[in-house]
Steps between C-alpha positions, in 0.01 A plus 500: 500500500772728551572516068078653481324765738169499619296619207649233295398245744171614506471526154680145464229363753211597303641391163593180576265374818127490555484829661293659842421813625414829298851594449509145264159531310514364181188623321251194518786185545401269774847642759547282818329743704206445283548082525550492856225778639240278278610163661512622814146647503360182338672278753358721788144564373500102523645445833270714662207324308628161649538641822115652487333182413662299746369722762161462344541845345370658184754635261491741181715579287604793424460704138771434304784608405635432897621775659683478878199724616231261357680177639525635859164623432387156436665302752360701749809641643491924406724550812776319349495687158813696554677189614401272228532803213900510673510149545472515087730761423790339689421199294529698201757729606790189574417340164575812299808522758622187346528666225704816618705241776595213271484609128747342422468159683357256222367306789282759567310577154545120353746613283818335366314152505554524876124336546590232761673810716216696452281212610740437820418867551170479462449215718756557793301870534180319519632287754616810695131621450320257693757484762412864551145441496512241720701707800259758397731736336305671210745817409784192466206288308386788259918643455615162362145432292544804297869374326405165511193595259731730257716197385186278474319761265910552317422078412250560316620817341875384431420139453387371113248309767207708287693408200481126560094500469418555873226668665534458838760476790802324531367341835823359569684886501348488872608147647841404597724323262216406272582470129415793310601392170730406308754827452731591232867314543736809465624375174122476326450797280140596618478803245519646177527929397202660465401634148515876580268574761274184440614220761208327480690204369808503645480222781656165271235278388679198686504660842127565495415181311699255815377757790805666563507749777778810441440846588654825369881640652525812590722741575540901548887503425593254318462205243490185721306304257593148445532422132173461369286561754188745526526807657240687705484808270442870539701810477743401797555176440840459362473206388212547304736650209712199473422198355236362504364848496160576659357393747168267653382677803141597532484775770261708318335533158796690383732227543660278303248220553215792616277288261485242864519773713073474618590120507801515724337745669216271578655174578710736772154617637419109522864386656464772736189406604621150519801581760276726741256230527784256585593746776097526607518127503809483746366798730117455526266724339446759845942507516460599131324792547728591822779453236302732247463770774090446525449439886127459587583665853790626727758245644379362824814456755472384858793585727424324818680446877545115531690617853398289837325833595273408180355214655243609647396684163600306227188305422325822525715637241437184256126618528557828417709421217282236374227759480670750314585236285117369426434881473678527219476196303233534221536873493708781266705541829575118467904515588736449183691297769523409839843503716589417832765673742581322852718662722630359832833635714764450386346404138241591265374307195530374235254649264232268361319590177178351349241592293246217644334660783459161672879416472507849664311417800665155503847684536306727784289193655913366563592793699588381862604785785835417638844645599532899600616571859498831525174769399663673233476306129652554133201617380644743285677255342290285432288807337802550260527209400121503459530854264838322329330195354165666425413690159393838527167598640461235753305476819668407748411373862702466855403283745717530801446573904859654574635832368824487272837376639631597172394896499831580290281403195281786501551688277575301294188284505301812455743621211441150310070552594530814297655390226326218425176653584395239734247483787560357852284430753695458900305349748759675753439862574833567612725444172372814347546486125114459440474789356758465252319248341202628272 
């Protein structure tokens, strides 16, 4: 990057990738922003309808063409619209960064005939992705979802997969060390120059005729082209001007191939489709819409004293909790997940996360009072931890008998309920940061 300044990579991004955001329109091309908005809406839309009927639940859809507004409209969760419509944009702002980030990693786009690498990347992120999802951590979740869709969508741009007859997904892009194809040995010529500007006809009859995978090389510098090779194509591809000149990829109508571009553009749509569904699968359909940002109420966290001092209390506290559990079960205000706090002296936790309210109160129900000595608990520990491990916007409750043995963490407890716009309810009078919490 150090040979080309920003403009140029900006420019070089929109040229040669599907593009996103309004500095990359490209008049009425199908750009990746466009691809993965569209999937993601679809996905959601039906989520949300699955979820409805198995709570017995009429659904309608919304008009179409989707919008975010119309989807959180739908799924009956307008209090999450700014969440899910950011929740999108990071998606779509980390796959155009793969552009910027890694142009010129062929792993990245499906270039060079580096399929199986871009199907290890593909795959390993997806792996990451449900890791995060199941420990609960969307931002990681979303971060990682956004490149791993880019070089997905570059397969089917890059690729002569199109070319080969197909109209849908390369289902095997998304699993682990499944065959792909048969690719292009590095000795097989895989193209021929185009005639002028046509290259309709420039993919050798022999590679399409045995269902040869290749895809175009690329590069901004220089001519790394293997002898007879295809080469993606466009003004700053180098080694489009050697060779065989030309090049076969389809990233809008103006491309070489733009004659596929709706086509590639569409069996994206479909593969993209195909891989969130695989990640609805492995989350559940409710941790799919925590992932997408569309939380049906606040996070419900419990911080409670499990102290000998407690013992007197603690079964009254598991009926209190269970209440404001049943409460909210059913409702709008139904929690996007439930989480669990304990604090003794001299320890507190660990954190427990569900989204099953009756694994919550299970986790509650377990709770025995033990341990302490002294009056004074870590309360305000285990309230950071609480405001640590939950998202923004939770509700939070603390269940103790004893004032804080760990006052030092103060201000900073009430500097972290600010910030993440929280709300805590203290059954204790005397640990005054109650009114730091609206």
């Amino acid at each position: 990057m150090k040979h080309i300044g920003d403009s140029q990579i900006v420019a070089f991004c929109c040229y040669s990738h599907f593009c996103t955001g309004n500095l990359f329109f490209t008049g009425s091309s199908f750009t990746h922003q466009v691809i993965t908005e569209r999937a993601l809406l679809n996905v959601t839309i039906q989520v949300c309808r699955a979820v409805a009927l198995s709570e017995g639940k009429d659904f309608s859809f919304p008009a179409t063409p989707l919008t975010g507004h119309s989807v959180a409209a739908a799924c009956e969760a307008p209090k999450s619209l700014k969440t899910f419509l950011n929740t999108i944009k990071t998606i779509l702002n980390t796959n155009r960064n793969t552009d910027i980030f890694f142009w010129n990693d062929a792993r990245y786009h499906c270039d060079d005939e580096r399929l199986t690498d871009g199907q290890k990347l593909i795959t390993d992120g997806l792996s990451a992705i449900k890791a995060a999802n199941s420990q609960q951590n969307f931002a990681s979740a979303t971060s990682t979802l956004g490149r791993v869709l880019h070089t997905l969508q570059d397969f089917y741009s890059h690729s002569n997969w199109v070319e080969l007859g197909n109209n849908a997904p390369n289902s095997n892009m998304i699993r682990a060390n499944a065959n792909i194809g048969t690719i292009a040995e590095a000795t097989r010529a895989t193209c021929r120059s185009c005639v002028g500007d046509d290259c309709t006809n420039n993919i050798l009859e022999d590679i399409l005729n045995e269902k040869i995978l290749t895809s175009g090389y690329f590069s901004l510098t220089s001519s790394k082209k293997l002898s007879g090779k295809c080469s993606h194509g466009g003004f700053f591809d180098r080694t489009s001007r050697t060779e065989p000149t030309g090049g076969i990829n389809k990233d809008s109508f103006t491309s070489e191939h733009g004659h596929l571009h709706r086509q590639a553009a569409d069996v994206a749509i479909a593969a993209t489709n195909e891989l969130l569904e695989d990640i609805r699968g492995a989350a559940g359909d409710k941790p799919f819409l925590q992932m997408m940002g569309l939380f049906r109420g606040k996070a419900l966290c419990f911080a409670i004293d499990t102290t000998g001092s407690m013992s007197d209390d603690i079964e009254a506290v598991k009926t209190v909790t269970s209440s404001i559990i049943d409460r909210k079960v059913g409702t709008q205000d139904e929690p996007s997940v439930y989480i669990l706090v304990p604090f003794n002296d001299p320890g507190f936790g660990p954190l427990m996360k569900t989204t099953d309210p009756d694994v919550f109160k299970t986790y509650i129900n377990s709770l025995t009072a033990i341990g302490g000595g002294d009056f004074e608990e870590l309360s305000l520990s285990g309230l950071q931890l609480a405001l640590t491990g939950s998202p923004p916007n939770s509700e939070i409750f603390v269940f103790t008998d004893a004032t804080a043995k760990d006052a030092f963490l103060r201000n900073a407890v009430i500097a972290l309920i600010e910030s993440t716009k929280s709300t805590v309810s203290n059954s204790v009078a005397k640990q005054d940061f109650s009114s730091h919490c609206e």
